[in-house]
C-alpha positions as CSV (number, residue, x, y, z in Angstrom):
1,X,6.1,16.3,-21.2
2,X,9.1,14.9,-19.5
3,X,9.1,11.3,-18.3
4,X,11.2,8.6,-16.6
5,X,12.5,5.8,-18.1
6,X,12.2,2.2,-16.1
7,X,13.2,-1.2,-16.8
8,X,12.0,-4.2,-15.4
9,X,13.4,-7.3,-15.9
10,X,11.8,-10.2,-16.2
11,X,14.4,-12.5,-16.6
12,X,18.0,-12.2,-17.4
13,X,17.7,-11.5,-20.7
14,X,14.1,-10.1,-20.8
15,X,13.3,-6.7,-19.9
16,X,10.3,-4.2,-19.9
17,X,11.0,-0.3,-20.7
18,X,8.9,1.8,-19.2
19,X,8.3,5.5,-19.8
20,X,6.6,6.9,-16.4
21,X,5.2,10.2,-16.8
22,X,3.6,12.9,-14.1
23,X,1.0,14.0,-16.7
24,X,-0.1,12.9,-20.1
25,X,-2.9,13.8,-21.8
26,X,-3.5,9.9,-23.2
27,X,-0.8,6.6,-22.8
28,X,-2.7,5.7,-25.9
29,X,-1.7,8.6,-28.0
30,X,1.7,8.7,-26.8
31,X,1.9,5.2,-27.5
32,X,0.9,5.0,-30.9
33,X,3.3,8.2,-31.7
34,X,6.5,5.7,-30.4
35,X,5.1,2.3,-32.3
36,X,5.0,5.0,-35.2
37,X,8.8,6.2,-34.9
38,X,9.9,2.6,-35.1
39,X,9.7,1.7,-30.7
40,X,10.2,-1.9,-29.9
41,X,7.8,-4.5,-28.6
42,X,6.6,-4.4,-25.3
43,X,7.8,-0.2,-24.8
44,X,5.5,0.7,-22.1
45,X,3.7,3.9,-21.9
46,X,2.2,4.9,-17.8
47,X,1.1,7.9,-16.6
48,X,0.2,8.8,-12.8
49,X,-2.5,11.2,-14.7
50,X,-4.2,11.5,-18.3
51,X,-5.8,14.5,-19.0
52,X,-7.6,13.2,-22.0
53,X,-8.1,9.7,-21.2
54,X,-10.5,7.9,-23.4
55,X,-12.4,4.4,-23.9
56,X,-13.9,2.6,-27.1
57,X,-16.5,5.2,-28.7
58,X,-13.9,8.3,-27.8
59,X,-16.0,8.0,-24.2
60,X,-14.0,9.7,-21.4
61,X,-11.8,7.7,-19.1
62,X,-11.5,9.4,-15.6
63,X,-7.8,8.5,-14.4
64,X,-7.0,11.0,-11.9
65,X,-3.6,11.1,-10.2
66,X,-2.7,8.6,-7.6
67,X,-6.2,6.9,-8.5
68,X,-5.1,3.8,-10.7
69,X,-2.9,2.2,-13.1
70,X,-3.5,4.2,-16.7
71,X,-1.2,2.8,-18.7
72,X,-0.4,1.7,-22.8
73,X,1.7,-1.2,-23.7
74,X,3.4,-1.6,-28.0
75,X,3.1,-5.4,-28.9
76,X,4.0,-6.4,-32.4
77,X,2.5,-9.9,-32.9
78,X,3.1,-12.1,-35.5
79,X,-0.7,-12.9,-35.8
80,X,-3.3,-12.5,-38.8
81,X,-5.4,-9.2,-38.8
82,X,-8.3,-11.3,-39.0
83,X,-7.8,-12.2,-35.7
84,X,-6.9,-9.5,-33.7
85,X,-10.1,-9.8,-31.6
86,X,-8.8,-12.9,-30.1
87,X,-5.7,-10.5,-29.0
88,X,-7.8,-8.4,-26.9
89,X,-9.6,-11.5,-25.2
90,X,-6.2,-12.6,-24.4
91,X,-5.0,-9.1,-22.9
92,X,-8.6,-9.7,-21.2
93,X,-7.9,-13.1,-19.9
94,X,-4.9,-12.1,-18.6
95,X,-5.6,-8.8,-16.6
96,X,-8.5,-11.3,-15.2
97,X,-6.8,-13.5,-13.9
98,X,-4.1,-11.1,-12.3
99,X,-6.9,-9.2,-10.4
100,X,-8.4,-12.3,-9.5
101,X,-4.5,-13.3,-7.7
102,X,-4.3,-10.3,-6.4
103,X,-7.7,-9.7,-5.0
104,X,-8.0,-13.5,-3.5
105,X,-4.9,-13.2,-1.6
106,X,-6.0,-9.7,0.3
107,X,-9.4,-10.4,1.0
108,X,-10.5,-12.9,3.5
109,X,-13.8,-14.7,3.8
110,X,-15.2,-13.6,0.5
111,X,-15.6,-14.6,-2.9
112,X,-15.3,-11.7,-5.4
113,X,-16.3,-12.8,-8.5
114,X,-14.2,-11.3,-11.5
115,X,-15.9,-11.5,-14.8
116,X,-15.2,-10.8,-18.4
117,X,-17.8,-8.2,-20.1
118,X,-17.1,-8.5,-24.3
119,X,-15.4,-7.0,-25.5
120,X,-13.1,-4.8,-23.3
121,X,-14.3,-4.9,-19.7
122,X,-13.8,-6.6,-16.8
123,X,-16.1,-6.7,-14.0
124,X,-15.5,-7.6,-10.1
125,X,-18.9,-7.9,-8.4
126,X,-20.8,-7.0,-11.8
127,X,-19.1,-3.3,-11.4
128,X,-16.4,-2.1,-14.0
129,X,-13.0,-2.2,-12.5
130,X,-10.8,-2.6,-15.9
131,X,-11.2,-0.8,-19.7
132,X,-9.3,-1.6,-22.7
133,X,-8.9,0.1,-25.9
134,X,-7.0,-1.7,-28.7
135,X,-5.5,0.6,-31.5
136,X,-3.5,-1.0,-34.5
137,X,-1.5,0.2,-37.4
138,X,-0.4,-1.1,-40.5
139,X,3.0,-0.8,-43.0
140,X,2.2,-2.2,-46.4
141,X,-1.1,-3.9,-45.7
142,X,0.6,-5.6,-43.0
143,X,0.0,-5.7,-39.4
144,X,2.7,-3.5,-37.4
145,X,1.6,-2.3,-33.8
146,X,-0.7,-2.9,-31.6
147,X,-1.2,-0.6,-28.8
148,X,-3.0,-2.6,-26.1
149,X,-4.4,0.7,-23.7
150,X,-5.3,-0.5,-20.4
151,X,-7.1,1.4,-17.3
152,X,-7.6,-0.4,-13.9
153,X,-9.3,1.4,-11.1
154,X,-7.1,1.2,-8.0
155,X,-7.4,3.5,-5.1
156,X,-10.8,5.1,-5.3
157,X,-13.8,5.3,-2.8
158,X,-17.2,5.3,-4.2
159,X,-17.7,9.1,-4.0
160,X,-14.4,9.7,-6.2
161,X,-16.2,8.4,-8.7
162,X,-18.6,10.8,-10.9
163,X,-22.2,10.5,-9.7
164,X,-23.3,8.8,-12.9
165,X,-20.6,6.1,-12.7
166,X,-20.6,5.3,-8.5
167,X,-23.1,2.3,-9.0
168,X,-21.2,0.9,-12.0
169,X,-17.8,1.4,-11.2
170,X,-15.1,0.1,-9.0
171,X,-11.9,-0.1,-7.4
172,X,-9.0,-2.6,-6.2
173,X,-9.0,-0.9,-2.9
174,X,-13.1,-0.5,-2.6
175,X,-12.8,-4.8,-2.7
176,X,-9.4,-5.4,-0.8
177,X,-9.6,-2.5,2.1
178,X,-6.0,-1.5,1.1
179,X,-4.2,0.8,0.4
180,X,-2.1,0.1,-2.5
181,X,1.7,1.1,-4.3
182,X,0.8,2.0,-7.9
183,X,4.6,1.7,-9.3
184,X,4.9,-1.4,-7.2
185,X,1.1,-3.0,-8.4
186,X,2.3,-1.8,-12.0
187,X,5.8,-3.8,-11.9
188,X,4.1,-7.0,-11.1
189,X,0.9,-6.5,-13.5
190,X,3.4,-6.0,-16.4
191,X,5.6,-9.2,-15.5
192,X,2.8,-11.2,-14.8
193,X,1.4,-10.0,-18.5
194,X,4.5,-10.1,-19.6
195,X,4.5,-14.0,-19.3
196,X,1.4,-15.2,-19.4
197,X,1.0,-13.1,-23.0
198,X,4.3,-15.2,-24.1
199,X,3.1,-18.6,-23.0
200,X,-0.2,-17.9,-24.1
201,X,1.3,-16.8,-28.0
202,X,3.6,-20.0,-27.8
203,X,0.6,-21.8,-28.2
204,X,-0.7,-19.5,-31.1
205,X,-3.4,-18.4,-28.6
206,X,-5.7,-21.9,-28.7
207,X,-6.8,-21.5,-25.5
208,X,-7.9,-17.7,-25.2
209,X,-11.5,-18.7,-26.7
210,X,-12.8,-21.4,-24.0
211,X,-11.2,-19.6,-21.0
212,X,-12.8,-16.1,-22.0
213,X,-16.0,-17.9,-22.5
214,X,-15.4,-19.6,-18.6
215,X,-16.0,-16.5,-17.3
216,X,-17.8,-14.5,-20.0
217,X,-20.8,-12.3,-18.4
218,X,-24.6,-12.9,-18.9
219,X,-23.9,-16.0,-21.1
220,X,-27.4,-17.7,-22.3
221,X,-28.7,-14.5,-20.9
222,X,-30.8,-11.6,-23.1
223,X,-28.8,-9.2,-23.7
224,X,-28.8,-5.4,-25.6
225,X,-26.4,-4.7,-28.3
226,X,-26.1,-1.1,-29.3
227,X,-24.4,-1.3,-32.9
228,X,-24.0,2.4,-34.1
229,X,-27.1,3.9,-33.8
230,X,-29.0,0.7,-34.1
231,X,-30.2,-1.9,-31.2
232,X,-30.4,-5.6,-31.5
233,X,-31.3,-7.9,-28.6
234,X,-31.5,-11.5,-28.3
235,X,-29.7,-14.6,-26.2
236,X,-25.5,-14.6,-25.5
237,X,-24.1,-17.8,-27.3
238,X,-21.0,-17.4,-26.7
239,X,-18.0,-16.2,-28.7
240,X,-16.5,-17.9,-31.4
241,X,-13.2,-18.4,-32.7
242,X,-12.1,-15.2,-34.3
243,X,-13.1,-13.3,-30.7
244,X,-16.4,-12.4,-32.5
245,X,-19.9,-12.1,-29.7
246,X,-22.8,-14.4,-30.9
247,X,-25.8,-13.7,-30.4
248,X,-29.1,-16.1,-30.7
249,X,-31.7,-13.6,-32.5
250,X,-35.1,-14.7,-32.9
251,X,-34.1,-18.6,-33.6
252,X,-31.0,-17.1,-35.7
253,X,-27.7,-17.2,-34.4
254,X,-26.1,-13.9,-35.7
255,X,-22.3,-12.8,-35.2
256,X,-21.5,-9.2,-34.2
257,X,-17.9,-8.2,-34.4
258,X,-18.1,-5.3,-32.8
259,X,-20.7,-2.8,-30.1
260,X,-21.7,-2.2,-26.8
261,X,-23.1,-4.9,-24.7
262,X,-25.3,-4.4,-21.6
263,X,-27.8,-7.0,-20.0
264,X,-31.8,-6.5,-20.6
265,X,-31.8,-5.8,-16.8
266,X,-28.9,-3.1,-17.0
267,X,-30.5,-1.5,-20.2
268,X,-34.3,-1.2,-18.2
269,X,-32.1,0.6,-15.3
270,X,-30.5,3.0,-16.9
């Protein structure tokens, strides 16, 4: 499991270590084994290939080699564990509006919209381009890693996708037409997270909330929850200010911290 250590600077006095590897069987795992052993902030786990990828649920992530950016990154914030959700919208606000940069500037003559699906998706054209899982761990009742997991879909064409995921999934390269440099497109997702994550926790994360919600999916929609083994369905709200979904339930506005969302529509299709 050997690997290759990277920095990139960010500033003069900033810099973000990366350790590259071939293989890996999760950036997660690893990730949460160095924020365990004492790693400092912002350590970056990548991988060209996971063999055990996974999403929320323990649900497979494909990340084959040379397809995307699979990658895990340590963050120790000073914020309350009651409101770590809003630390996932933020990683989720962020990696939005990257893509959105990214995709804007090498496309021309069309609008690809780039939406936010709670609590760890993001959507371009209503198809999953980004997952996020979010592990933490805690020293004395206290808050000590965070391990913000992050895949993005970058190079693959429809059919390299498993059958049962080609109509809901897709790439960076399926919207732009290009080819693109995964160590390069990695450098400049992590500065650009880099910063905006440190502007954004300057200002004790006020904002996340409203800009989430600008371009939250299916909102004053009917949507499906699946909660465990249970369903509930009713009309989006909105989120409110611990990152939390709310959902308009027969007249009652209920809050649901966390489940699987799909639209009415999506749920009938599949």
């Amino acid at each position: 499991m050997r690997h290759q250590s990277r920095q990139i600077s960010v500033s003069d006095q900033e810099k973000i270590l990366v350790q590259y590897y071939q293989t890996l069987s999760s950036t997660n795992v690893e990730a949460v084994n160095l924020a365990r052993q004492g790693a400092a902030d912002w350590t970056v786990v990548a991988a060209a290939e996971q063999t055990a990828g996974r999403g929320r649920f323990q649900r497979p992530w494909v990340s084959q080699a040379g397809t995307g950016l699979w990658f895990s990154i340590i963050l120790r914030p000073e914020i309350e564990t009651g409101r770590l959700n809003v630390l996932n919208l933020t990683s989720a606000v962020i990696l939005r509006d990257f893509l959105e940069k990214i995709i804007h500037s090498n496309t021309v003559g069309k609008e690809a919209a780039v939406e936010l699906k709670w609590p760890n998706d993001i959507l371009v054209d209503k198809r999953k381009m980004v997952g996020m899982l979010f592990e933490s761990g805690f020293r004395s009742k206290k808050l000590d890693y965070v391990i913000a997991g992050i895949g993005i879909n970058v190079q693959q064409s429809q059919g390299d996708f498993p059958p049962a995921l080609q109509e809901k999934a897709i790439s960076l390269k399926m919207v732009t037409g290009k080819n693109w440099d995964l160590i390069e497109l990695l450098e400049q997702c992590l500065k650009y997270y880099y910063l905006e994550y440190h502007r954004i926790e300057q200002l004790h994360f006020e904002n996340v909330i409203g800009h989430y919600q600008k371009y939250l999916l299916s909102k004053n929609q009917r949507i499906k929850v699946r909660l465990g083994e249970d369903e509930v369905d009713g009309i989006l709200k909105g989120i409110n200010s611990m990152g939390h979904l709310l959902l308009e339930v027969r007249g009652q506005v209920k809050e649901i911290t966390s489940g699987d969302l799909w639209t009415i529509k999506e749920v009938e299709l599949t």
